[in-house]
C-alpha positions as CSV (number, residue, x, y, z in Angstrom):
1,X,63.8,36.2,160.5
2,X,63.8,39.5,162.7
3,X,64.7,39.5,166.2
4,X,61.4,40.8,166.9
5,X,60.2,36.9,166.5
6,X,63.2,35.0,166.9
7,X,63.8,35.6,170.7
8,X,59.7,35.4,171.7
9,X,60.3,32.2,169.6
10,X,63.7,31.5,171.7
11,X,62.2,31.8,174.6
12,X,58.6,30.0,174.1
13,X,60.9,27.0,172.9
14,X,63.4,27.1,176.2
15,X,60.3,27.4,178.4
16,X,59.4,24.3,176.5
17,X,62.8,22.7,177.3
18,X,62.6,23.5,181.0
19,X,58.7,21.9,181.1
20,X,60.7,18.2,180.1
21,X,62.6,18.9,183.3
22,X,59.3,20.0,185.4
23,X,57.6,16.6,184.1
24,X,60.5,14.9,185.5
25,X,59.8,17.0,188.8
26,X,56.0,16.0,188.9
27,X,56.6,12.6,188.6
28,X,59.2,11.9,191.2
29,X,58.9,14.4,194.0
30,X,56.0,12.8,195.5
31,X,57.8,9.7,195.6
32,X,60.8,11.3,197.4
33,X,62.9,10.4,194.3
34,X,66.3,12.0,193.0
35,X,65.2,14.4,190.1
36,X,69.3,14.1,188.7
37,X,69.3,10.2,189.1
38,X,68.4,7.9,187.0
39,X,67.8,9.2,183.9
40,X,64.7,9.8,182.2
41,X,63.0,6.3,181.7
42,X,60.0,4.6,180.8
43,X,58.1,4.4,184.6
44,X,57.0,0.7,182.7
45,X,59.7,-1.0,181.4
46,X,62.5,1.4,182.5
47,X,63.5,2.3,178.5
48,X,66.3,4.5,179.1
49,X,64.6,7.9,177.1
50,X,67.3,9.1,174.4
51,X,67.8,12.5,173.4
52,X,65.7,12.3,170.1
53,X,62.9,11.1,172.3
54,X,63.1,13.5,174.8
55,X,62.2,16.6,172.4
56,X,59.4,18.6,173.7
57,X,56.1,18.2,172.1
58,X,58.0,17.0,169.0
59,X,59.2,13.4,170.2
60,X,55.1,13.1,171.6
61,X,53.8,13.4,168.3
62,X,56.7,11.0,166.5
63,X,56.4,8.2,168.5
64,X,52.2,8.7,168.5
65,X,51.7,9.2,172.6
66,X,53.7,5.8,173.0
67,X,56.5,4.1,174.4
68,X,59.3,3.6,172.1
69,X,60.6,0.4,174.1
70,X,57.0,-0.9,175.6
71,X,54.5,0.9,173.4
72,X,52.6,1.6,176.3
73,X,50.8,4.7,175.8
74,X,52.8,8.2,177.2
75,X,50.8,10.3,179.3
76,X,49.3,13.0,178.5
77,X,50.5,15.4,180.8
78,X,53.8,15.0,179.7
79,X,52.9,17.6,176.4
80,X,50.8,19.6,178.2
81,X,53.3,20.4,180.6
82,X,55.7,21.4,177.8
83,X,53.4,23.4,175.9
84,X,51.8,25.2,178.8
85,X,55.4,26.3,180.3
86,X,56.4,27.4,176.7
87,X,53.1,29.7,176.8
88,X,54.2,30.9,179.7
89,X,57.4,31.8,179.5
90,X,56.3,33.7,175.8
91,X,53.4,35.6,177.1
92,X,56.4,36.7,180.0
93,X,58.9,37.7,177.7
94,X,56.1,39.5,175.8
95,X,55.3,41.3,178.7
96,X,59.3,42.0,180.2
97,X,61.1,41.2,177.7
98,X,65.2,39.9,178.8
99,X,65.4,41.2,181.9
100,X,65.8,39.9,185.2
101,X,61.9,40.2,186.3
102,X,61.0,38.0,183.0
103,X,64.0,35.5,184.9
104,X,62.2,35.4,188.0
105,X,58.9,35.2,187.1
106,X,59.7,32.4,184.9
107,X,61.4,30.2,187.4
108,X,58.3,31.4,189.6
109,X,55.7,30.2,186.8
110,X,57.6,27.1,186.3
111,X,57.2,26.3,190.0
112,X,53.7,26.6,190.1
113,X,53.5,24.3,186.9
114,X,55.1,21.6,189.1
115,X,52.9,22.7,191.9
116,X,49.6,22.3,189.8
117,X,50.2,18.8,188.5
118,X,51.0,17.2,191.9
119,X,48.3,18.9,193.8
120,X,45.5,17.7,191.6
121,X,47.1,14.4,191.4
122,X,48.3,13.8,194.6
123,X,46.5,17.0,196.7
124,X,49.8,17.8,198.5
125,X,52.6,20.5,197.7
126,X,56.2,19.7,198.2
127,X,58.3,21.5,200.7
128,X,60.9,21.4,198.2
129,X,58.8,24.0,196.3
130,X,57.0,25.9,198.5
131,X,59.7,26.3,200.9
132,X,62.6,27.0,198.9
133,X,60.7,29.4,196.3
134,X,60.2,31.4,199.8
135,X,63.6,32.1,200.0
136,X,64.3,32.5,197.0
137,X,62.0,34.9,196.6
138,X,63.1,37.1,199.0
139,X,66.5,36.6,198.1
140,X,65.3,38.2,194.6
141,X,63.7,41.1,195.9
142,X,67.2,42.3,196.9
143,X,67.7,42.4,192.9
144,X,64.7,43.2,191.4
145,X,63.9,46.7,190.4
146,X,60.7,48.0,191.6
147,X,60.3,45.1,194.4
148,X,62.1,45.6,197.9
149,X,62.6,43.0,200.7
150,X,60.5,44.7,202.4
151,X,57.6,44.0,200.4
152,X,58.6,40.6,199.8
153,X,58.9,40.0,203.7
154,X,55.1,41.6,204.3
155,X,54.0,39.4,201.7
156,X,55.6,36.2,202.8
157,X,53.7,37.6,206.6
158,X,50.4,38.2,204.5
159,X,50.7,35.3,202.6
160,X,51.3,32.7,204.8
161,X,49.3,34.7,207.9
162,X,46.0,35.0,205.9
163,X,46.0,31.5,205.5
164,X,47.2,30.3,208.8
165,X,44.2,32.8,210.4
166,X,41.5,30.8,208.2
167,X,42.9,27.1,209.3
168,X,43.0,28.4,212.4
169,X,39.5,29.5,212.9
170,X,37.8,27.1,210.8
171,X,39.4,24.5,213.0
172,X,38.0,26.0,216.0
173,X,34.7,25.8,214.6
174,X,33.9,22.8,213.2
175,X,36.8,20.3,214.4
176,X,38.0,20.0,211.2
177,X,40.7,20.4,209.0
178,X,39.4,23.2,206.0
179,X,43.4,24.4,204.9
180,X,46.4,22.1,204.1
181,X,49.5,23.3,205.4
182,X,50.8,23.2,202.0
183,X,48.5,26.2,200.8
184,X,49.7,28.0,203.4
185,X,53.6,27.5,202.9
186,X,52.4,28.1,198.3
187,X,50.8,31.5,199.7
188,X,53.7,32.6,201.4
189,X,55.7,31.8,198.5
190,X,53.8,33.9,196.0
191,X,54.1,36.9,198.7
192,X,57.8,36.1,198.4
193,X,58.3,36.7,194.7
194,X,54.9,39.2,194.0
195,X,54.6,41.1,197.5
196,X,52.1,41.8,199.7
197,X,49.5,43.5,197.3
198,X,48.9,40.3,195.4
199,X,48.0,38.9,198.3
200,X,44.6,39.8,198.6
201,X,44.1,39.6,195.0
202,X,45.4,35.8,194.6
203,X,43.0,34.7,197.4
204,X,40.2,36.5,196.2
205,X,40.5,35.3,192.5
206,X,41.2,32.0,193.6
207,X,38.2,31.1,196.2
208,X,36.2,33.0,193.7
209,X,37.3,30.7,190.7
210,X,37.1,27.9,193.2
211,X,33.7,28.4,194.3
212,X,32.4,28.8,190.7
213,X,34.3,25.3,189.8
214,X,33.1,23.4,192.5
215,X,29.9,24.6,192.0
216,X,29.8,23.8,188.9
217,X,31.1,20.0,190.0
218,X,28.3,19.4,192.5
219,X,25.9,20.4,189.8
220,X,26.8,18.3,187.4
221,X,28.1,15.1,189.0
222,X,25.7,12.6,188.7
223,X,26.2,11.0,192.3
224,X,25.9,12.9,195.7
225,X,29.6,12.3,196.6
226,X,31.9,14.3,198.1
227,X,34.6,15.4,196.0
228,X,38.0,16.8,197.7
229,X,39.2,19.1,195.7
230,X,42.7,21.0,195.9
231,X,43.1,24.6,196.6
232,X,46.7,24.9,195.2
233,X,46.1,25.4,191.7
234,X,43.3,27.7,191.7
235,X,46.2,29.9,193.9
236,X,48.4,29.2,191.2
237,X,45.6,30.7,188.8
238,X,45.4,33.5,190.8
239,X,48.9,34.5,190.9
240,X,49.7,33.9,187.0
241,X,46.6,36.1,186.5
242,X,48.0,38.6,188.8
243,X,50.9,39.0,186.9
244,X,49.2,40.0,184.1
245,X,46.0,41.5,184.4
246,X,46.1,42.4,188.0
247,X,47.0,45.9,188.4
248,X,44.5,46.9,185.7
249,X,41.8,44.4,187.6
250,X,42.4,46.0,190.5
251,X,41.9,49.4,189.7
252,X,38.7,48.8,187.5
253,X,37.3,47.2,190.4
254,X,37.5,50.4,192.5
255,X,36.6,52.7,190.1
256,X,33.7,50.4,190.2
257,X,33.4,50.8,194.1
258,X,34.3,54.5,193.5
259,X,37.6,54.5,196.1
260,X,39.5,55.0,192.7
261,X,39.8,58.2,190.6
262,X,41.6,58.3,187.4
């Protein structure tokens, strides 16, 4: 097999790999658990998960969605996870290739796997994400070619500003509450590792994607009820389609708007 398909393949199966360890990361940091200890284990009847059950995607399909000790029926998230952090981290490594952007992006993309899950489950973000990606982050920029601190550190400013403006003012308005602090701290993050330009374009995309889902919701939902529905993944959106379309969307936008030429 050439190597032109073995290492895409290498790396679609390792970002597979890691998405075992981000399901264990989903489950447990809202609880305030240890993601080292215990083991992996049946939430049920506390199996203790062998290796040959704990292959990604593969083990799912074996057992049939089920509990080997139990039976009780295996989430589905735990696959999807897997398979959606193995697209990921090939559609990187089609893009970068092995090199230490594709590395940073990936743990970056990874994050906001883990962010995405908990936020719709549980509408918070963990500190433990949001927090630490900031620094590392901006430790990265030091490292990466064709980022600088210094755009990291504006975007980390922009990020986490932009957001902290909006609370701010929709609170003085209406009373209320309108941005989770945990948006805030995400936003800042994803200045961190993608500097200040994405800024704009992650909160754009994402309230626009929002808007059009929620819409859509309120439409559709049979009873008038008031649905709470968390921001963090449609910023997580926003960055992953940053990073790959977001130069290019950027640009055809102003040639649209006629502020770009060539």
């Amino acid at each position: 097999m050439a190597p032109s398909v073995i290492y895409p393949l290498f790396a679609a199966v390792f970002g597979m790999v890691v998405g075992s360890f981000l399901n264990v990361c989903i489950c447990r940091l809202p609880k305030e658990e240890s993601i080292v200890s215990p083991p992996s284990h049946c939430p049920y009847c506390s199996y203790q998960i062998r290796w040959y059950d704990n292959i990604p995607l593969v083990s799912y399909l074996l057992l049939r969605g089920k509990c080997r000790g139990c039976g009780i029926h295996i989430s589905l998230q735990y696959p999807l996870v897997e398979l959606l952090n193995g697209i990921l981290a090939l559609l990187l490594f089609l893009r970068f290739g092995p090199t230490p952007v594709f590395a940073a992006l990936f743990l970056f993309c990874s994050a906001l796997v883990v962010v995405t899950f908990i936020d719709i489950e549980h509408q918070i973000i963990p500190d433990e994400i949001s927090l630490s990606g900031i620094v590392v982050g901006f430790i990265l920029s030091f490292f990466l070619q064709g980022h600088s601190w210094l755009n990291s550190l504006l975007g980390i400013l922009l990020g986490g500003g932009s957001l902290l403006l909006v609370a701010y003012f929709y609170h003085r308005l209406t009373g209320k509450d309108g941005m989770g602090g945990g948006d805030i701290k995400l936003l800042a993050m994803m200045g961190a590792f993608l500097g200040w330009k994405a800024v704009p374009f992650i909160v754009f995309s994402s309230s626009l994607i929002g808007s059009l889902i929620g819409v859509s919701i309120m439409l559709f939902q049979k009873k008038n009820t008031k649905l709470a529905i968390p921001f963090g993944p449609y910023l997580a959106f926003g960055a992953v389609l940053y990073i790959f379309y977001g130069k290019p969307l950027i640009r055809w936008y102003l040639g649209l708007s006629g502020f770009y030429q060539g």
